[in-house]
C-alpha positions as CSV (number, residue, x, y, z in Angstrom):
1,X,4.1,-6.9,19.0
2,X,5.6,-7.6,15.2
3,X,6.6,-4.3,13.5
4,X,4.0,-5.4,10.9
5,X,1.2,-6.5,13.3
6,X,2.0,-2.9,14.6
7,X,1.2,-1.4,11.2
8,X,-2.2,-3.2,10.6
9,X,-2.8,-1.8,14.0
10,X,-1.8,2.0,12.8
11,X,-3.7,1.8,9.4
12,X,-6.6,0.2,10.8
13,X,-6.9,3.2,13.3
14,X,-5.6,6.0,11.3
15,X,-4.2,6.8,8.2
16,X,-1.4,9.2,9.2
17,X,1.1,8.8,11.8
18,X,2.8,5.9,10.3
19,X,6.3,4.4,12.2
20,X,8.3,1.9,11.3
21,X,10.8,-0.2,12.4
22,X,14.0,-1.5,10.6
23,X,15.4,-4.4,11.9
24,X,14.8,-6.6,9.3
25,X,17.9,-8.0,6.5
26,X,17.7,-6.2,3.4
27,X,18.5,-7.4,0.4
28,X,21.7,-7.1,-1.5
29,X,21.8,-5.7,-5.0
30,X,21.9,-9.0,-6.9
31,X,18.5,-10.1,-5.0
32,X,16.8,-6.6,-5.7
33,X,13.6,-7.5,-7.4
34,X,13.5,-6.0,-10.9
35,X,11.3,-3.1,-11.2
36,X,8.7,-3.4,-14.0
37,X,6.9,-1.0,-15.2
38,X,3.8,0.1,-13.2
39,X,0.3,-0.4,-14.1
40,X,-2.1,1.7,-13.3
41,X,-6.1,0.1,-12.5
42,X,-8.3,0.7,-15.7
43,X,-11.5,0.6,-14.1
44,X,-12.9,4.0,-13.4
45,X,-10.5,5.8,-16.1
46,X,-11.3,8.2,-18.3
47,X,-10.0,8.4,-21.9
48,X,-7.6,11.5,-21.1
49,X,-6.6,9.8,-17.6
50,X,-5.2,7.0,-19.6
51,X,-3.7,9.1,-21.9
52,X,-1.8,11.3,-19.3
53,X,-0.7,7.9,-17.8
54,X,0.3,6.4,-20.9
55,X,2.5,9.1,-20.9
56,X,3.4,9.2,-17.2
57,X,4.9,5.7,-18.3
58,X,7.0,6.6,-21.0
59,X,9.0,9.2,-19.4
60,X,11.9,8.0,-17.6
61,X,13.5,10.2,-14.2
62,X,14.5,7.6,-11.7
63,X,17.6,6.2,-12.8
64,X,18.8,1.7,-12.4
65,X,21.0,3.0,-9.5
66,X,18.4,4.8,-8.1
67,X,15.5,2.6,-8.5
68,X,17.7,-0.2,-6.9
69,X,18.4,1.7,-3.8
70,X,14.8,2.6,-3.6
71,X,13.6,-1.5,-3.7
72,X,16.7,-2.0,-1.3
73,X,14.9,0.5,0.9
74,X,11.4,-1.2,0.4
75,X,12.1,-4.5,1.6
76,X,13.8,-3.1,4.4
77,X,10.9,-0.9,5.4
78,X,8.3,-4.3,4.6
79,X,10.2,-7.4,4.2
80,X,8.3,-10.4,3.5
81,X,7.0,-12.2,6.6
82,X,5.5,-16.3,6.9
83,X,1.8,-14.8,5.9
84,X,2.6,-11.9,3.3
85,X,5.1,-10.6,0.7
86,X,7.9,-7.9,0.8
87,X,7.7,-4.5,-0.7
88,X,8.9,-5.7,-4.0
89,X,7.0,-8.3,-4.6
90,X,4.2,-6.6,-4.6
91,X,6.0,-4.1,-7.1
92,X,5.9,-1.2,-4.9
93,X,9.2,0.1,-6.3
94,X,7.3,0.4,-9.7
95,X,4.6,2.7,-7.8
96,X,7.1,4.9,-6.5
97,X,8.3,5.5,-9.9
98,X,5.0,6.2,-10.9
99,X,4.2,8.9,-8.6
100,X,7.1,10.6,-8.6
101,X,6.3,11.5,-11.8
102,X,2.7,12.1,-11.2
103,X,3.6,14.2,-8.5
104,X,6.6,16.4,-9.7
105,X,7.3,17.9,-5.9
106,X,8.3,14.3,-5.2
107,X,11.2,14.7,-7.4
108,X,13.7,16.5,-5.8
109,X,13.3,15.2,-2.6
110,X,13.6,11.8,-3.7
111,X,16.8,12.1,-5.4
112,X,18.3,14.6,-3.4
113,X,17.3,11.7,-0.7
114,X,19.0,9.1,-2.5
115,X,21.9,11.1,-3.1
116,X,22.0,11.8,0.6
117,X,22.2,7.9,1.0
118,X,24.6,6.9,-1.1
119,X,27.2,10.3,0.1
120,X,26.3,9.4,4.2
121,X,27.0,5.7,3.1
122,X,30.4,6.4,1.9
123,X,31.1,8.6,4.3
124,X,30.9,5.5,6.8
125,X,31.9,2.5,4.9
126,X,33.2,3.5,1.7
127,X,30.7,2.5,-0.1
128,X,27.0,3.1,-1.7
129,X,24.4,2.4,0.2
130,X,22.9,-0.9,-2.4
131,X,26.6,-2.5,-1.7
132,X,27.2,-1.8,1.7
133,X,26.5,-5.4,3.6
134,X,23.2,-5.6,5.3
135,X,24.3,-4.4,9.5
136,X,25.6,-1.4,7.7
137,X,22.6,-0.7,6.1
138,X,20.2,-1.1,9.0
139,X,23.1,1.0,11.0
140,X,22.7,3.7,8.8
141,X,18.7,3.3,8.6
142,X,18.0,3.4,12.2
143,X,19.7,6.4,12.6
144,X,17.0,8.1,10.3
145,X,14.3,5.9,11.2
146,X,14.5,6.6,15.0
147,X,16.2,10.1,15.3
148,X,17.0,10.7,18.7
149,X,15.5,14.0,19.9
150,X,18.0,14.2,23.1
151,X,21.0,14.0,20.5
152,X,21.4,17.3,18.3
153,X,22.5,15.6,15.2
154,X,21.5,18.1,12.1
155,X,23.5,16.4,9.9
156,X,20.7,13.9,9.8
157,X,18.1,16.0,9.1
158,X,17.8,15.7,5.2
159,X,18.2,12.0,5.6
160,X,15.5,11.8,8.4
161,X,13.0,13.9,6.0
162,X,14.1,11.6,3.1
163,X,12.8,8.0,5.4
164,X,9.5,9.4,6.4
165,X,9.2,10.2,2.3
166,X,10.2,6.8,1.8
167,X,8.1,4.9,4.3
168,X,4.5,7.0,3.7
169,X,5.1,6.2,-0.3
170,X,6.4,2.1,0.8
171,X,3.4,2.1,3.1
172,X,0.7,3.2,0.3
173,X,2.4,1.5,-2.7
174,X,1.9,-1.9,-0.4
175,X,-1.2,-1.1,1.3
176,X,-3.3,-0.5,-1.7
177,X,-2.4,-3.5,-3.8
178,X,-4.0,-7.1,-3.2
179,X,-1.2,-8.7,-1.3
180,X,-1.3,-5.2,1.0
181,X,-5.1,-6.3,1.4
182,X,-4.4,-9.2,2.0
183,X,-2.2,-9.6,4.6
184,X,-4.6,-6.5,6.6
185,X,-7.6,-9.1,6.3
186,X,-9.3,-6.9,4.5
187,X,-12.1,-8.1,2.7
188,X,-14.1,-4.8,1.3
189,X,-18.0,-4.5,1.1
190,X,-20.3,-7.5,0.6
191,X,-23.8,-8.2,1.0
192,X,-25.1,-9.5,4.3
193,X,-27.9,-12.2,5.2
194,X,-31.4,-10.1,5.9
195,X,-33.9,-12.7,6.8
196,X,-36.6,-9.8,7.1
197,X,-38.4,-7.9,9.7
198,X,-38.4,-9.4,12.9
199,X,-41.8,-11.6,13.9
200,X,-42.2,-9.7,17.1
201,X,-42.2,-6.2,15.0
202,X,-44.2,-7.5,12.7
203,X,-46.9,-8.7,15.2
204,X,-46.8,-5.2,17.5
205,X,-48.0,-3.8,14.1
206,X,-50.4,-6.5,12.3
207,X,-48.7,-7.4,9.6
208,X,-47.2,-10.2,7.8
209,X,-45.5,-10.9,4.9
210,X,-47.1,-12.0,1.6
211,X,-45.7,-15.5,0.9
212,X,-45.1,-14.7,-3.1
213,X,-42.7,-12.1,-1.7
214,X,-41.5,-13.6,0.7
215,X,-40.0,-16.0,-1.2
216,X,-38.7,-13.8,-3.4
217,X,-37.1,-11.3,-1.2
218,X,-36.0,-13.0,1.5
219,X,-35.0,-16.6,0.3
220,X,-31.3,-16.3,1.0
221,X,-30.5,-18.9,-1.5
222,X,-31.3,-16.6,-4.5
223,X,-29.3,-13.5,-2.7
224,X,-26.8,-12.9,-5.4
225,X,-29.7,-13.4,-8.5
226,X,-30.2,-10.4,-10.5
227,X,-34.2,-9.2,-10.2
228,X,-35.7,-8.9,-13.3
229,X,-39.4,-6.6,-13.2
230,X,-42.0,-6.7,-15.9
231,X,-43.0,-3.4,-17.9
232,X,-45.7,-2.4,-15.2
233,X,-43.1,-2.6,-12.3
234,X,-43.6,-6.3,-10.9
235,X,-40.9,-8.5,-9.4
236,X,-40.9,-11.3,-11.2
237,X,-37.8,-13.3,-9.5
């Protein structure tokens, strides 16, 4: 099964629990997508929400360096596929900006995660992590994406906390955004066909439906009209 065929599975089922796989190219620093400024959904906001993100939005932490490494990350995590977009292009590198500074304990984990990077990076190739050529990269992020419990590496540890950071924020940035929607064939709530009480029910108790309403309630090709009532409480259409 596809890593992300595996992930509609996962989110489908449960929220939490989320693995996945890193096989894919990344990209390298001169195809990074550039991260524009996040946009928060205006429906359902209140006046002082919009404020505080107004302001969320003006205040800079993540630096270019860092936000590069962090949509180099993304597209590794969720590349694009034949049916559905990378990381990046559905801006999720903007969202993790976002929260990290709507969520303050986010912080110092992610940079002292991206600092981790960059230093175990160098350490092997000389290198930070956004230049390093793409096997190096997927080297380095299998070894925190699939720790292996048999080998007592604690070394790894900060980088291994740092990933499953990384991939829960990548998997919600994506997953909540049309193209995240999208591509899990989700469709949200809509209105079904009701073609009214069965006949058989309706003859076990001696009733039937008055034809003035039943043309008006159940006449599926006026299912999406608005009703309008008169002043005593009648359905008019």
């Amino acid at each position: 099964m596809k890593r992300r065929e595996s992930l509609k599975t996962i989110l489908l089922s449960t929220v939490g629990g989320v693995t996945l796989g890193t096989s894919a190219t990344s990209c390298q620093p001169e195809e990074v997508t550039p991260v524009h400024p996040y946009a928060p959904g205006e429906y359902g906001r209140t006046s002082e929400e919009k404020e505080r993100d107004q302001e969320l939005l003006e205040e800079i932490y993540l630096n270019e360096h860092e936000l590069s490494t962090i949509a180099v990350l993304c597209d590794i995590i969720l590349p694009a596929t034949d049916t559905a977009g990378s990381a990046t292009e559905a801006e999720v590198p903007a969202f993790i900006d976002f929260i990290v500074k709507d969520i303050p304990e986010h912080q110092l984990p992610m940079r002292g995660g991206l600092m981790w990077l960059d230093i175990e990076s160098n350490r092997r190739f000389n290198k930070d992590f956004i230049t390093a050529t793409p096997p190096e990269q997927i080297q380095l992020i299998d070894d925190i994406a699939y720790p292996d419990p048999e080998l007592e590496k604690p070394e790894l540890g900060p980088g291994i906390a740092f990933f499953n950071l990384m991939r829960n924020l990548v998997v919600t940035g994506y997953y909540t955004t049309k193209m995240g929607l999208d591509d899990l064939g989700y469709t949200g709530n809509y209105a079904n066909v009701w073609d009214g009480v069965p006949e058989e029910v309706l003859a076990e108790h001696e009733v039937d439906y008055d034809p003035e309403w039943l043309a008006k309630c159940v006449d599926q090709s006026k299912r999406m009209d608005i009703a309008e009532w008169d002043e005593d409480g009648n359905l008019l259409t």
